[in-house]
N, C-alpha and C positions, 0 to 999 in steps of 0.2 A: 597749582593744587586745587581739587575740584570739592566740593563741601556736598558728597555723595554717600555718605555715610552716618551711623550714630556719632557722636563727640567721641568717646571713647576712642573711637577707631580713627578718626581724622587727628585726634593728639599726637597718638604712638605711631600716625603715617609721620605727622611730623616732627617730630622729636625721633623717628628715624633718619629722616629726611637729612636734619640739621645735624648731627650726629656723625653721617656717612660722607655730608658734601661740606668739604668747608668752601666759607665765603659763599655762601648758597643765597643768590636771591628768589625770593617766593612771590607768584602771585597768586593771589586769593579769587577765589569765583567759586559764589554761592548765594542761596537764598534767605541762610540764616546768617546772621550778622555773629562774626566772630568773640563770644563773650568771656573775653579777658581785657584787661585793662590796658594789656601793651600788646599791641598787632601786629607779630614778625613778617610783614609783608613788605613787598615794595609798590605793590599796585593791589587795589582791593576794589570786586567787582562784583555789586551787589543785584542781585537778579531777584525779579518779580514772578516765582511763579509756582505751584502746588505740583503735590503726585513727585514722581520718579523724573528727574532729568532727561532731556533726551535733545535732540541737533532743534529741533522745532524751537523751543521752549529759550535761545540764547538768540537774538536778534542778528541781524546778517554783518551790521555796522560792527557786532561787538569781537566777532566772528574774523574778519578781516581784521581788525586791530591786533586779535591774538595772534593771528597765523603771522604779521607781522614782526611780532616779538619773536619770532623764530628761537623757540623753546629747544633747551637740550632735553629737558625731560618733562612728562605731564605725569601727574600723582594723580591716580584715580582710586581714592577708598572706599568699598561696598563692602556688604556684610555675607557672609554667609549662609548666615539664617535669615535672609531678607527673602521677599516672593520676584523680584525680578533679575535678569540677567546683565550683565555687563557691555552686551553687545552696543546697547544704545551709547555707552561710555564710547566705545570704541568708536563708533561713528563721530561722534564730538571728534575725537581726538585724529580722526581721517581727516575730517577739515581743518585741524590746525596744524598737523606736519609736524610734530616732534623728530628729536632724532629716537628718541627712545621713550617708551611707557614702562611705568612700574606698579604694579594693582596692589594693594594692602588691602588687606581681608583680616579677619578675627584672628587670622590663625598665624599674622605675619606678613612679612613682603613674600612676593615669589619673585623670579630671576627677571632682570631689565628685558624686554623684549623690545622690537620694530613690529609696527603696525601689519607687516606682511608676516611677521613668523603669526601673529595674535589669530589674523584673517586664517593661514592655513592650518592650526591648530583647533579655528574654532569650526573648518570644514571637516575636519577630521572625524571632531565629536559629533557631527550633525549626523553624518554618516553612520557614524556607529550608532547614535540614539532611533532614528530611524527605524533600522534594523533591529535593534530591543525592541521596539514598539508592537512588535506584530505579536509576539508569544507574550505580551502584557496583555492585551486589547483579548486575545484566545481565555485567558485566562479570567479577565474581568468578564467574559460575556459568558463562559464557565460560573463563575459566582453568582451574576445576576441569572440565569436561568435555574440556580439552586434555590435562590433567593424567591423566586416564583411557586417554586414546587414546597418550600416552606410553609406559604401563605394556604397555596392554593389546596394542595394533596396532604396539608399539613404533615409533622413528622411521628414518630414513634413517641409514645412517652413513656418514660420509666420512670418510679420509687428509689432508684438505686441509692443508697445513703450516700451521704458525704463523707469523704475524709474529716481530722478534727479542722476547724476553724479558729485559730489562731487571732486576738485581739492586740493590735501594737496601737497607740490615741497617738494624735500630734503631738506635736512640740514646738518651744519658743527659746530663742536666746534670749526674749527680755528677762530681766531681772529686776529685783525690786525696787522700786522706785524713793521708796521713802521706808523708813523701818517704822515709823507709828500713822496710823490717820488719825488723825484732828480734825475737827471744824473750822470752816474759814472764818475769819475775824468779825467778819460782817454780818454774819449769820445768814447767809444764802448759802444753801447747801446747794453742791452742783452734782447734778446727775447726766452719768455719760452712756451714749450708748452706742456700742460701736459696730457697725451691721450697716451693709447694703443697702438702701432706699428700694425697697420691695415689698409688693404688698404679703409674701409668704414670713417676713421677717415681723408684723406684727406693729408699726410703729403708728401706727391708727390707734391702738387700746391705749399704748405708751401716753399719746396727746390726748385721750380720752379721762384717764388717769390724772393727768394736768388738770384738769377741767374740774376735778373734786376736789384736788388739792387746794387749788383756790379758791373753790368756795370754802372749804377750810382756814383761808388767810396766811397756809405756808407760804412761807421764803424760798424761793426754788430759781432753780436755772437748768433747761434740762439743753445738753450739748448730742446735736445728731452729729458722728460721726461717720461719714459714706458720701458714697452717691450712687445713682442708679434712676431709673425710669419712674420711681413713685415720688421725686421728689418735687416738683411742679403741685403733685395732687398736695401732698404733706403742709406744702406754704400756705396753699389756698385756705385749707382746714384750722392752720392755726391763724390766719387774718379772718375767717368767717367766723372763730369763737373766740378771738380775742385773745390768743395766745403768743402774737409776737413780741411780745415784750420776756416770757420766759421761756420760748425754744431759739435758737441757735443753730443754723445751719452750718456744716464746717467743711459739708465737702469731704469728697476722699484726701487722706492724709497718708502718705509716707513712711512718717513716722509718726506713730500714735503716745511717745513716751510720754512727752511734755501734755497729754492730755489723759493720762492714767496718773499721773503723776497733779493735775490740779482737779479732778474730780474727785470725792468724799464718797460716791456708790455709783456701781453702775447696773444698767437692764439688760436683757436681753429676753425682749417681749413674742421672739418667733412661735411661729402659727406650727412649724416642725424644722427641725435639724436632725445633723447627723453628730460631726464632730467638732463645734465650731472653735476654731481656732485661738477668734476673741475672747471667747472664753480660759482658754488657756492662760494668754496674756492678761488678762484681768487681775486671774489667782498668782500669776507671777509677779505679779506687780502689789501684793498681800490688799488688796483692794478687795470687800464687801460686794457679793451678786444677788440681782435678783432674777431669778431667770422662769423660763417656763416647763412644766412638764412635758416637755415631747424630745421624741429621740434621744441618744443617747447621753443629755443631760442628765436624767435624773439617775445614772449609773455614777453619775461625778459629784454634782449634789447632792449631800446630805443637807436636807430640809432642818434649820435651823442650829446648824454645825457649822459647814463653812459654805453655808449660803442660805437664800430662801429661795419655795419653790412655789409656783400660784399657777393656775389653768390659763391654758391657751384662751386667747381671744377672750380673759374676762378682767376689765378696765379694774373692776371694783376689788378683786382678789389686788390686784396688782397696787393700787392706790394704797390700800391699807396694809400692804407689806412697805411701801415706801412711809408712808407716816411712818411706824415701826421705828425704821429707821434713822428716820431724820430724828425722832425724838430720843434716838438711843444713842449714843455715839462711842460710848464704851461697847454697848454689844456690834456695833460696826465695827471697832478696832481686832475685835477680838475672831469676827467671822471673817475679815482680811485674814488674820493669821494661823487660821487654822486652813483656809484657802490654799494658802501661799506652804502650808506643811505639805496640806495634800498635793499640792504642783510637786513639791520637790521629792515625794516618796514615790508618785509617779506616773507624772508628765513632763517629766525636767528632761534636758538634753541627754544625763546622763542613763538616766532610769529607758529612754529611747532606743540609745546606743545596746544597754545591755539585754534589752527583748531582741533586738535585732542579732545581736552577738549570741544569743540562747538557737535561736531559730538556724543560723547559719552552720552550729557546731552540731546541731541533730541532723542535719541532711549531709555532713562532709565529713570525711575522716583523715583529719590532717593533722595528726596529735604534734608532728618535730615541721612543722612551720606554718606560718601566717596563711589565713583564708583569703583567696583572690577569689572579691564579687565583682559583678558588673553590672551599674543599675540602667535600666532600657525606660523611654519613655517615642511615645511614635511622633511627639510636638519638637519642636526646634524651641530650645530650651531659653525662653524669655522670660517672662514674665510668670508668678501667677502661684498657688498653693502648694501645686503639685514638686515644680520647681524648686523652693523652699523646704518642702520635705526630703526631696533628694540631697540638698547644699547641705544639711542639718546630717544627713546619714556618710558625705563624704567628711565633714566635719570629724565624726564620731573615729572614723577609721584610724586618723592618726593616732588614738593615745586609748584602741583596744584590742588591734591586733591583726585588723582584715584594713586591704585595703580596696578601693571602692574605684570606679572606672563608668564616667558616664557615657552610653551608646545615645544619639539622636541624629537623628537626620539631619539637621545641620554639619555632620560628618562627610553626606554626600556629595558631590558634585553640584556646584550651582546649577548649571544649566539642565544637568540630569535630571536634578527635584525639580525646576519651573518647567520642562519640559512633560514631567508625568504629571505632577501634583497639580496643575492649573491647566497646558494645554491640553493633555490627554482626556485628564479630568470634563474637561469642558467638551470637546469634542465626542466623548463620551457619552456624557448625558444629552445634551442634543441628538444623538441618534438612538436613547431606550429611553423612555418616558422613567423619572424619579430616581436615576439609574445614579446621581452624581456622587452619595454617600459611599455606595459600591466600590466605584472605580477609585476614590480615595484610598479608599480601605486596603482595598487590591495592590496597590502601590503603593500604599505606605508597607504593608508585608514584604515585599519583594525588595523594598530599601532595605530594611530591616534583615532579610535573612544575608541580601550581599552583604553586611556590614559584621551582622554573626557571623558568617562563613568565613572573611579576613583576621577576625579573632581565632575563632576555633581551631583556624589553619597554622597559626602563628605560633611560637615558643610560650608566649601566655595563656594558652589555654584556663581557661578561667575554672574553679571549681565549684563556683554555684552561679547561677543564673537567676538574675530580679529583674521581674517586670511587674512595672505599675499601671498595666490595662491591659484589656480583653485583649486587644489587636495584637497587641504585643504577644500577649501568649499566642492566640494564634498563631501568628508570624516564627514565634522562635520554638514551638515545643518541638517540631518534627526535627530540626536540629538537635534540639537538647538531647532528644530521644537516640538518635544517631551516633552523637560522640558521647553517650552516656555523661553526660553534665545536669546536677539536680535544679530542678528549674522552682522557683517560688512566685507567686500571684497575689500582690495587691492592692485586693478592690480600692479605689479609690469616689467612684462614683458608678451610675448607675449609666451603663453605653447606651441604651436602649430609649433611653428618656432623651438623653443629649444628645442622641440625633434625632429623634421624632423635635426638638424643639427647633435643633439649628436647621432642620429641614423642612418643619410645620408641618411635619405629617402627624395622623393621627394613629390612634393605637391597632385601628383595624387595617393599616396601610401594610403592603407587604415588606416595605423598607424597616417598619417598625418590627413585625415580626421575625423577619432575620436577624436585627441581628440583636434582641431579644434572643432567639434560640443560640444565639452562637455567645452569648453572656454566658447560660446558664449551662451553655456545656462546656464554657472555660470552668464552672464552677466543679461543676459533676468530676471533672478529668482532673483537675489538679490535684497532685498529690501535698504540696505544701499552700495551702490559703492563709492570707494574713486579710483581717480589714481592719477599719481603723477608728470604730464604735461599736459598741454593743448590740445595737439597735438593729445594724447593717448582719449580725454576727446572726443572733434572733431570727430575723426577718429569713435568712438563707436555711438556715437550721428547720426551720417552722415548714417551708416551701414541700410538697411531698410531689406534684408533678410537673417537672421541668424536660423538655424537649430535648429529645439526643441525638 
């Protein structure tokens, strides 16, 4: 058994493994040392080396010893949603000569194979991906030459109003943590703040703020929790003014409970937001905020109700809502609980589900049975906010009446996705200059509509359709349009910035500008928009000339 996978997935390989084979002896080969207490192996063979597995990377000595052990079966687990392909497994496992190979993936075993069915199976797909390649590669250099005429001949603009836009805010499973805040016995009050190491998140004024307090002679402990790029500068700043003995680094956290749960108030000193999530969690947790005016904050705080509210980037507002507090602690219990009223009337999971359950009955007419959605996202669904928001809306389904059906690319084909998504990709932009977002783009649509098209075609026909970004709409409206399926959009963040960043291009760059234009004519053409602050709601509303 090869240690090529996340933990998750090398368990359920083996806990299948042992399960299907009795008296099954296992040997272990891997780079990370297996972390349980008792090692069902019989031989454990620990290798030195980073990145993805491959025949290089296992020493020749160790190589020969395996193939000796003349293996009945070799267990290779990979992911699905991983960016490499299995071929390299398979070569490993060319040298050692098994009788038979069995792959565990995300999704399962698939059927015992020999090395020779694997080889003409994976000729097979070569073949046929090949031949996909050509009407992709038409179609990406279709885009990119639109993408030109965007920049260059720029496009039409119109006023044409928006449909309504539609506000649904985050949400959190946390719950509360404690039912009264009190002060710590010792009299150091601790202040938490839970946010990013970034210079947009404001924690410059935060330590700035520090800096008055003790000339004041307060008692304080102020907890960063995050990490990110500005935390090297943040250390520096507080050992050059004398502040390490009351800031606390903590690093990104996991789980943030046990740290909502020993703080007395928390900050959040950002320079602007949208809809920060910490915040949610905060007021879930009936814990006292101080936060700033920008974005769609001050739609959620009510300035000295259940929170306080003070100006971006100014230490001294900020300092003297904190004394405030520290010296009140009855009015801190009480702006926790009126927090924690306003989370549950509505940013709670529940209050969540029911705007989503309001939106899905005005587009669908399905009065004698359950609404079938299906939420779309174009990432291989890891990590991350968006993630999280989706888990929270498949959550909701069980106990309101629709039920929920995540679509992502991690559905496709391994070799498919590493074949478009990285080689195409790559060879791509090497022959058109900044062309690399494009051909992404391009194929992640083209995954996306094969994957709608095997839905659509199927007895599940779904009767509304959610997607959580541009691309996505892109990719699936001319389907929706087709089999008559109402399609919903939303915005989660801003496309057009996030790739000008992950690309470094600038605003005046024609990568920027497309797909800028192709945001705001997701916006123009949708007939159902959801965003998920006020701010974001505003800002689209306000917009009079966007590109069509």
């Amino acid at each position: 058994m090869f240690r090529t996978a996340p933990k998750p997935i090398c368990q359920a390989a083996l806990d299948y493994l042992k399960k299907h084979y009795m008296d099954v002896e296992i040997d272990y080969i891997g780079n990370v040392d297996w972390d349980r207490g008792e090692k069902p192996f019989r031989n454990y063979y620990l290798l030195e080396y980073t990145g993805f597995l491959d025949k290089k990377k296992i020493p020749g000595q160790l190589l020969e010893e395996l193939r000796d052990n003349k293996y009945d079966l070799i267990l290779l687990p990979y992911s699905l949603y991983g960016s490499t392909t299995y071929k390299n497994l398979l070569r490993i496992a060319d040298q050692i000569k098994p009788l038979h190979i069995l792959q565990y993936h995300d999704h399962g075993p698939e059927k015992l194979k020999t090395i020779t069915e694997l080889r003409i199976r994976l000729w097979i797909q070569s073949v046929i991906f090949i031949l996909a390649v050509i009407p992709v590669f038409l179609i990406t250099l279709i885009n990119y030459i639109r993408a030109l005429l965007v920049k260059y001949y720029n496009a039409n603009r119109t006023s044409r109003p928006l449909d309504s836009v539609q506000v649904i805010g985050g949400t959190t499973r946390l719950q509360k943590v404690r039912e009264i805040v009190q002060p710590n016995d010792n009299g150091v009050v601790k202040i938490g703040c839970i946010a990013r190491l970034d210079p947009i998140k404001g924690h410059r004024y935060l330590l700035e703020a520090a800096q008055l307090l003790i000339q004041d002679q307060r008692q304080f402990e102020i907890l960063l929790i995050g990490g990110g790029p500005e935390a090297d500068s943040l250390k520096s700043f507080c050992e050059q003014k004398a502040l390490t003995s009351f800031v606390r680094f903590l690093g990104f956290q996991a789980d943030i409970r046990p740290y909502l749960e020993l703080c007395d108030m928390f900050v959040l000193p950002s320079l602007n937001e949208a809809m920060p999530i910490s915040l949610i969690e905060i007021m879930a947790a009936e814990k006292p905020l101080i936060a700033t005016k920008t974005g769609s904050i001050p739609y959620i705080i009510e300035d000295g109700v259940n929170g306080l509210l003070v100006s971006p980037a100014s230490s001294v507002e900020l300092a003297a809502a904190l004394k405030r507090l520290m010296d009140n602690p009855d009015e801190r219990a009480q702006l926790g609980m009126n927090a924690y009223r306003y989370y549950r009337e509505n940013l709670s999971p529940n209050a969540f589900c029911k705007k989503h359950m309001e939106i899905y009955e005005t587009v669908v007419d399905a009065p004698n049975r359950p609404i079938r959605t299906i939420v779309t996202t174009i990432f291989d669904m890891t990590i991350g906010g968006l993630q999280s928001y989706i888990e929270l809306l498949q959550t909701c389904s069980s106990h309101t009446g629709f039920q929920v059906q995540v679509m992502s690319l991690g559905m496709v084909n391994l070799n498919l996705r590493v074949m478009l998504l990285i080689h195409f990709h790559k060879i791509f932009a090497a022959i058109f200059p900044k062309s690399g977002e494009i051909a992404a783009f391009t194929c992640r649509q083209m995954l996306l509509r094969y994957l709608m098209l095997k839905i659509l075609r199927s007895d599940q026909k779904p009767d509304v359709v959610h997607v959580h970004d541009v691309m996505g709409y892109h990719a699936l409206a001319p389907l929706c349009r087709w089999f008559s399926v109402p399609l919903i959009l939303t915005k989660h963040g801003d496309l057009a910035k996030e790739v000008a960043a992950y690309e470094k291009v600038d605003k005046n760059s024609f990568v920027f500008q497309y797909f800028d234009y192709l945001e705001h004519k997701a916006y123009r053409e949708a007939k159902h928009l959801v965003v998920v602050d006020q701010e974001s709601k505003i800002r689209i509303e306000r917009s009079e000339n966007f590109k069509s």
